[in-house]
C-alpha positions in Angstrom: 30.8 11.9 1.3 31.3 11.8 5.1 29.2 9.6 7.4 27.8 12.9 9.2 26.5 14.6 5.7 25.2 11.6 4.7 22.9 10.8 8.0 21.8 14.4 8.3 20.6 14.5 4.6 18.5 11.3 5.1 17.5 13.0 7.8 16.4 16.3 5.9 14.8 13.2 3.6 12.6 12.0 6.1 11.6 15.6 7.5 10.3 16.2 4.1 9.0 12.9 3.5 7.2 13.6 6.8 6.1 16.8 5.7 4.2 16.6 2.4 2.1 13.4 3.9 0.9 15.7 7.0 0.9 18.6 4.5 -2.0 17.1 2.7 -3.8 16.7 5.7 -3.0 20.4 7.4 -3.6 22.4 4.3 -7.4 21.8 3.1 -8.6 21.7 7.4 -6.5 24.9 7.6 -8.0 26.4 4.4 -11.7 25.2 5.8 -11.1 26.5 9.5 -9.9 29.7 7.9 -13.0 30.2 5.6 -15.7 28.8 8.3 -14.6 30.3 11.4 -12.4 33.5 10.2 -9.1 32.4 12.0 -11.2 32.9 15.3 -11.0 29.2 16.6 -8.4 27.3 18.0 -5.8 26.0 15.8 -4.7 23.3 17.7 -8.0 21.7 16.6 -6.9 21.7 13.0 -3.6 20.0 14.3 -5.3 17.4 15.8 -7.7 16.9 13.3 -4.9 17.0 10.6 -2.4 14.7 12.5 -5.0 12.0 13.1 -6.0 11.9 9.4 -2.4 10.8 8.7 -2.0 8.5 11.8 -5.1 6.6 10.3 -3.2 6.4 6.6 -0.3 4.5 8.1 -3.1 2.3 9.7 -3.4 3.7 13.7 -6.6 3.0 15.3 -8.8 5.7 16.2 -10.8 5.7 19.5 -14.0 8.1 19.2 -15.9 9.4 22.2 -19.3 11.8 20.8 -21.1 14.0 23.2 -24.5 13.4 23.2 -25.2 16.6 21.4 -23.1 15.8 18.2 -24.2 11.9 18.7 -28.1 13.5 18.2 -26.9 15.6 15.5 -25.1 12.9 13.6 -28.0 10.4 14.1 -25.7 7.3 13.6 -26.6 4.2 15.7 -24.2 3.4 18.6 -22.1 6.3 18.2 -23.5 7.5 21.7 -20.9 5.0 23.7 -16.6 4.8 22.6 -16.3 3.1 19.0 -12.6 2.7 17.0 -11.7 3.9 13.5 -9.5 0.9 12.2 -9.7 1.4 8.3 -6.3 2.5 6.9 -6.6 5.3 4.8 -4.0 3.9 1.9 -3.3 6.9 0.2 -1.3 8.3 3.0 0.7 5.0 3.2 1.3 4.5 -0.5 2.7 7.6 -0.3 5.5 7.6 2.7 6.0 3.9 1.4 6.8 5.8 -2.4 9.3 8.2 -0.7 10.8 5.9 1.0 12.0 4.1 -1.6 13.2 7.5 -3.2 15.1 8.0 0.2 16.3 4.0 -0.1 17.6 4.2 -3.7 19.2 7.5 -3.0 20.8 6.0 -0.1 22.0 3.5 -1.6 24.0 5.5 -4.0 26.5 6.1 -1.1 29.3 4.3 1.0 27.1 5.1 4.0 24.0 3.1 3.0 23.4 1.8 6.3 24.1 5.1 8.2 21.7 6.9 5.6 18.8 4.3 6.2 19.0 4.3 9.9 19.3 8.3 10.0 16.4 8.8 7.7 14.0 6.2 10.0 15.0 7.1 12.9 14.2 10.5 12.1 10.9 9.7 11.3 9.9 7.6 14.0 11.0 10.6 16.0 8.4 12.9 13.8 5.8 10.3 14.2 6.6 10.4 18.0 5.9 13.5 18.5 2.8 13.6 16.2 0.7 11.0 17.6 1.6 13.1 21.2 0.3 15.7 20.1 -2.4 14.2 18.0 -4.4 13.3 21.1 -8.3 15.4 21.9 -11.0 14.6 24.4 -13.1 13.2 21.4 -10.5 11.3 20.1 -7.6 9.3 21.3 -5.0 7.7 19.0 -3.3 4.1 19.8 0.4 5.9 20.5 1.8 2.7 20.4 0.7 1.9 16.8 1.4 6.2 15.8 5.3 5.3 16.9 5.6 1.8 15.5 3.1 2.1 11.8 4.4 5.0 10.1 8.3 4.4 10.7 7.1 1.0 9.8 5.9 1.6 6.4 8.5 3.8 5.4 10.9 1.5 6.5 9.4 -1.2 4.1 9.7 1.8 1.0 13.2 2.4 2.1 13.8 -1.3 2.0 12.6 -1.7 -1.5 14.4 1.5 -2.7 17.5 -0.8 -1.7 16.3 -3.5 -3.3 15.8 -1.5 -6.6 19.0 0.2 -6.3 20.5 -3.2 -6.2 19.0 -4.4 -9.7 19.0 -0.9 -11.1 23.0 -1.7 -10.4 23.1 -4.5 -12.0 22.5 -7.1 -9.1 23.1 -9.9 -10.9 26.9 -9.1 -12.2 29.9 -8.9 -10.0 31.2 -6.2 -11.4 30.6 -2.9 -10.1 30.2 0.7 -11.4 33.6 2.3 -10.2 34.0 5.1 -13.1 33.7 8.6 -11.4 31.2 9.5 -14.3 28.7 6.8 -13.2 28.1 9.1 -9.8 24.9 10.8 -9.5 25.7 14.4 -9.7 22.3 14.9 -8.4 21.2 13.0 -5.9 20.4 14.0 -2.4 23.5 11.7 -0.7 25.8 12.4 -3.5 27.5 15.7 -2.5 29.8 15.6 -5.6 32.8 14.7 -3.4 34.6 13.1 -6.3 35.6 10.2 -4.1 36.1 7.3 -5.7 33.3 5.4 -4.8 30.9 8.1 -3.8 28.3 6.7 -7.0 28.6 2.9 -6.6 25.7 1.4 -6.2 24.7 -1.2 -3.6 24.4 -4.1 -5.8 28.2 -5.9 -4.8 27.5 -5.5 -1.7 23.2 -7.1 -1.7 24.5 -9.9 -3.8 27.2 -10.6 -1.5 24.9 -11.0 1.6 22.4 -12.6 -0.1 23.9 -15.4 -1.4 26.2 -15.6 2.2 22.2 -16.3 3.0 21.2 -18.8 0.6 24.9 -20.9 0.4 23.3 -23.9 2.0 20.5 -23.9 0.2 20.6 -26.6 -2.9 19.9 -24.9 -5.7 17.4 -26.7 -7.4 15.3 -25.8 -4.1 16.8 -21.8 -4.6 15.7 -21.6 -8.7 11.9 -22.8 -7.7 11.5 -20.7 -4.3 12.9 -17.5 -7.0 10.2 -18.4 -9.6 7.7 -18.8 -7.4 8.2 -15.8 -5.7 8.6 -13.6 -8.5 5.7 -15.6 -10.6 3.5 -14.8 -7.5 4.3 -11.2 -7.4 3.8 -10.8 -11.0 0.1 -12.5 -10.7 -0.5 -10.0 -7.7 0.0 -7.1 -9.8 -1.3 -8.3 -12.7 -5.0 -8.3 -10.6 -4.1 -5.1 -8.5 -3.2 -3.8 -12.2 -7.0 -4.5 -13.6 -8.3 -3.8 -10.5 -7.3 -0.1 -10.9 -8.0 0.1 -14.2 -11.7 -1.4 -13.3 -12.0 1.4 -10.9 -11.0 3.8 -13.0 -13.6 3.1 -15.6 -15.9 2.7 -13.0 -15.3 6.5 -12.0 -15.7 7.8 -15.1 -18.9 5.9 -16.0 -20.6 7.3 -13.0 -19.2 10.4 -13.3 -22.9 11.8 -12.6 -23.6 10.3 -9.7 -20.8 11.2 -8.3 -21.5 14.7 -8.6 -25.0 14.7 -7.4 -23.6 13.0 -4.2 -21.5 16.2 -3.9 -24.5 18.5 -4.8 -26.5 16.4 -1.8 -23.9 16.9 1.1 -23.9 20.9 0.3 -20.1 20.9 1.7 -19.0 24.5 0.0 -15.6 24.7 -1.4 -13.5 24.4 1.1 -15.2 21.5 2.5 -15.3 19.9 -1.2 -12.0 20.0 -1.4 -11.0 18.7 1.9 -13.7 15.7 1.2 -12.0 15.0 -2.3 -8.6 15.3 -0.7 -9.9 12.2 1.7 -11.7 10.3 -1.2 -8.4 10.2 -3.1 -6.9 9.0 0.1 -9.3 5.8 0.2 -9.2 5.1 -4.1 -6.3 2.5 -3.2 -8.2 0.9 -0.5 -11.1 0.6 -3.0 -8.8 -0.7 -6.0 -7.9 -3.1 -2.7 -11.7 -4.3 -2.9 -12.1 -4.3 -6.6 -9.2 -6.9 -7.0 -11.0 -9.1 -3.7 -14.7 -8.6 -5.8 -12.2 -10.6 -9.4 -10.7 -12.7 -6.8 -14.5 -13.7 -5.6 -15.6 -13.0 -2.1 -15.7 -9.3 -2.5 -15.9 -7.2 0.1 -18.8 -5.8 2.8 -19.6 -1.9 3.1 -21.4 -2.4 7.2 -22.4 -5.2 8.6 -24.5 -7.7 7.1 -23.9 -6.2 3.7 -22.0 -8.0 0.7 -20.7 -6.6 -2.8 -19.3 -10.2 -5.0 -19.5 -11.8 -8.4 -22.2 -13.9 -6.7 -24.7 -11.0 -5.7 -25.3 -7.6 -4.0 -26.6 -6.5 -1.1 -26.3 -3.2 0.5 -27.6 -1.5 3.3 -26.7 2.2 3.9 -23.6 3.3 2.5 -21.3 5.7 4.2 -21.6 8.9 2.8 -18.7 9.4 0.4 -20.1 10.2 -3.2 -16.8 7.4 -4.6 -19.2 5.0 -3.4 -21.7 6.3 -5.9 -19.5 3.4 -8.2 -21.3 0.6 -6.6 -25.0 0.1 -8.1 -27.7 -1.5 -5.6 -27.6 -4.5 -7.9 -24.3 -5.0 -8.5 -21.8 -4.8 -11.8 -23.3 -6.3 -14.8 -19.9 -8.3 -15.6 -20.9 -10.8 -12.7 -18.6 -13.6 -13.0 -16.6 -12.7 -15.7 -14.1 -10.8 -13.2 -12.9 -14.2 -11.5 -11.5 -14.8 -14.6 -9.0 -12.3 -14.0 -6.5 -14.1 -11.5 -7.3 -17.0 -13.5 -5.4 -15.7 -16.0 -3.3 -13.8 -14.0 -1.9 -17.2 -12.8 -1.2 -18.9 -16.4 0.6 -15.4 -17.8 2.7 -15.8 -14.6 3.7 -19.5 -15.0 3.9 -18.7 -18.5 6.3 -16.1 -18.3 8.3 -18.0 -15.7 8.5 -20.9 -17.4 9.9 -19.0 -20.6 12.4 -16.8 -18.4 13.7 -19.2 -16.0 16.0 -21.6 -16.0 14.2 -24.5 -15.0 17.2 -27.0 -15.1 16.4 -30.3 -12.8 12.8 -29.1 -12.2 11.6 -30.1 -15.1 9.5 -33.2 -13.6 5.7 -33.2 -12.5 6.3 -33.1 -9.0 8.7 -29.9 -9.1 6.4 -28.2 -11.4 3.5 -28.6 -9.1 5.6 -27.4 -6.2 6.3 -24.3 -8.4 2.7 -23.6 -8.7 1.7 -24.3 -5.5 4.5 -21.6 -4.0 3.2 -19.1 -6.9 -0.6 -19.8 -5.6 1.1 -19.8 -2.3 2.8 -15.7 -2.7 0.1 -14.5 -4.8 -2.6 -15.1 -1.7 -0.4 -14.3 1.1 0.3 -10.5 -0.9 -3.7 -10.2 -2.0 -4.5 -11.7 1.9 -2.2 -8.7 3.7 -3.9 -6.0 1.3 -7.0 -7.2 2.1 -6.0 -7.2 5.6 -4.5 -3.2 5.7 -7.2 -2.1 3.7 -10.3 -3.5 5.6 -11.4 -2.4 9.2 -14.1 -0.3 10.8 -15.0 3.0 9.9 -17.4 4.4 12.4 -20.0 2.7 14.7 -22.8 0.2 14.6 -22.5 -1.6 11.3 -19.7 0.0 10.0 -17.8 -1.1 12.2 -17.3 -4.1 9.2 -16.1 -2.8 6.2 -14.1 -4.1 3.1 -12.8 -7.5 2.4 -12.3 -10.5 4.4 -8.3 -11.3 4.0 -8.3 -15.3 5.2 -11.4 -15.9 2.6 -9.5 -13.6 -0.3 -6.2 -15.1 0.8 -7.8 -18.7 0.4 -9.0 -18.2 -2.7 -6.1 -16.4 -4.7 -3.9 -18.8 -4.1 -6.1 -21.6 -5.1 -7.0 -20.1 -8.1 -3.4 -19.0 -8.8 -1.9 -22.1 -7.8 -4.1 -24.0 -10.6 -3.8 -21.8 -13.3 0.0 -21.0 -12.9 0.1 -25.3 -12.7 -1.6 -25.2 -16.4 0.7 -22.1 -17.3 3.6 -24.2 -16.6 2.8 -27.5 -18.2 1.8 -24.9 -21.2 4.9 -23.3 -21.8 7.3 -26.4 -21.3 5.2 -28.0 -24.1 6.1 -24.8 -26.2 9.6 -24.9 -25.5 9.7 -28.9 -26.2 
């Protein structure tokens, strides 16, 4: 396939990509605008309103500026002078991060890998250019800095580990690669069928070869414990993200009731339903995000002043979204019990890394705790940036503190990881002796 078809493909990629995320956003304001104002107001409003919903998913900061009539009519304290909107609506970013890894592994299915990649992000920093431009209102004004840099940004990190999956998928860790003509993918996106003889290899020659130009001078002892560690550390992160979403998920359904009547109390109509479920599903990530901070131990805050942990609970108001109907006033009745869950997250980990590694030469005590301290080490730098992008302010006054604090949940992940992947690892090399 020729370098042009292949750049204006990834190009089409990201347009669509670009699409569906600001899709999601247009549609249900469109659909309200439509039913509360018969077609009669502006529509740029909708735009606006639309295009800084998705700005805020990919984590741009929102400066508000009330009148004093809707301040009165709002009734919230401190809205009357400029407040930011910080909080990352994840949803949005899970998302364009998900296709871009679709756009990275289909990419990397051509001879023009490179050309693909750089065509499909450039094309949507260009898209995301132009939206945060046009995003802009007297009310609200977004950061245009972050609305070029974010977005590209976290599709550039999907794209990145579409390569990276492509690479393994290809058999990263063989020399030998896929050169039959009936290993191509007949349907991909960058594979136009040309029948050239490397139209379908994948990128995993190519990704081995760079990264062990990379890691030549490394010894590799020091290059077999920084690889367990990392993937050890990963594994414990999603092993608590992982019961995190499933906690939430019960959680959900358990309160199913109170959910609704939170519904029933904001009278929002159909339209307006919808739009509000639309932007609840948009925060259930950042929310799994404070689930796995309440198992790691400090929890996570919901204004200022307030505090949801294992230790105790204590809320003031609660923004009005009826997914918060999933916290109780007193807290969750399994109190402590959740810490134990990176606990063991840490010992599977060092269990399983143990068992699946070759540990040649790092047998000894010292290495081993090395080991565990670099798996406590990942484990609470990945928990620490989730807390991070999913914490911020949402409004003024007191909410201008809400969700997690990522140093403390940082802190203590990879302490409690650290020990229990330490135990993990003395564990398993007993089993094996």
């Amino acid at each position: 396939m020729s370098r042009t078809t292949v750049a204006l493909l990834a190009a089409l990629e990201a347009l669509i990509v670009a699409a569906i995320g600001i899709g999601i956003c247009l549609v249900p304001i469109t659909i309200l605008w439509a039913a509360q104002y018969q077609l009669g107001a502006d529509f740029t409003v909708v735009w606006r309103s639309a295009a800084d919903v998705w700005l805020v998913g990919h984590g741009v900061n929102l400066t508000v500026s009330l009148d004093p009539q809707t301040v009165a009519q709002l009734g919230l304290p401190g809205a009357a002078v400029p407040f930011q909107v910080t909080i990352a609506l994840l949803g949005f970013a899970a998302l364009t991060a998900g296709l871009g890894v679709r756009t990275g592994m289909r990419a990397a299915e051509t001879d023009q890998r490179l050309v693909g990649a750089l065509s499909a992000l450039v094309t949507f920093a260009v898209i995301s250019t132009l939206v945060v431009l046009t995003a802009g209102s007297p009310m609200v004004q977004s950061s245009i800095w972050q609305g070029i840099v974010l977005p590209p940004f976290v599709y550039g990190v999907g794209i990145a580990a579409g390569f990276g999956f492509a690479a393994l998928r290809g058999g990263a860790f063989s020399e030998t690669p896929r050169s039959s003509p009936d290993d191509r993918d007949a349907t991909g996106a960058f594979d136009g069928g040309s029948g050239g003889p490397t139209s379908g290899r994948t990128a995993a020659p190519a990704v081995l070869a760079v990264l062990r130009t990379a890691t030549a001078p490394i010894p590799g002892a020091l290059r077999t414990g920084a690889g367990a560690a990392l993937r050890a550390g990963t594994a414990a992160t999603a092993i608590v993200i992982g019961v995190a979403a499933l906690v939430v998920a019960l959680l959900i359904f358990g309160n199913y009731g109170s959910i609704i009547s939170l519904y029933e109390q904001l009278q929002t109509g159909v339209a307006g339903g919808a739009a509000l479920t639309i932007g609840q599903l948009a925060v259930i990530p950042n929310v799994v995000v404070w689930m796995a901070s309440w198992l790691v131990g400090p929890g996570f805050a919901l204004g200022t002043g307030s505090s949801v942990s294992p230790i105790g609970t204590a809320l003031g108001p609660v923004p009005g979204l009826p997914i918060f109907g999933i916290i109780p006033a007193g807290g969750w009745s399994f109190g402590l019990v959740g810490v134990v869950v990176p606990i063991l997250a840490g010992f599977v980990s060092g269990v399983l890394v143990r068992s699946r590694t070759a540990v040649r030469g790092l047998d000894g005590l010292r290495a081993l705790l090395l080991i565990a301290v670099g798996i406590g080490a990942v484990a609470g730098i990945q928990l620490g940036l989730l807390a991070w992008w999913s914490s911020g302010a949402l409004g003024p006054g007191r909410l201008h503190d809400v969700g997690p604090n990522p140093w403390i949940v940082a802190g203590l992940a990879a302490a409690e990881v650290a020990v229990a992947s330490a135990i993990g690892l003395a564990a398993a090399g007993r089993g094996r002796r």
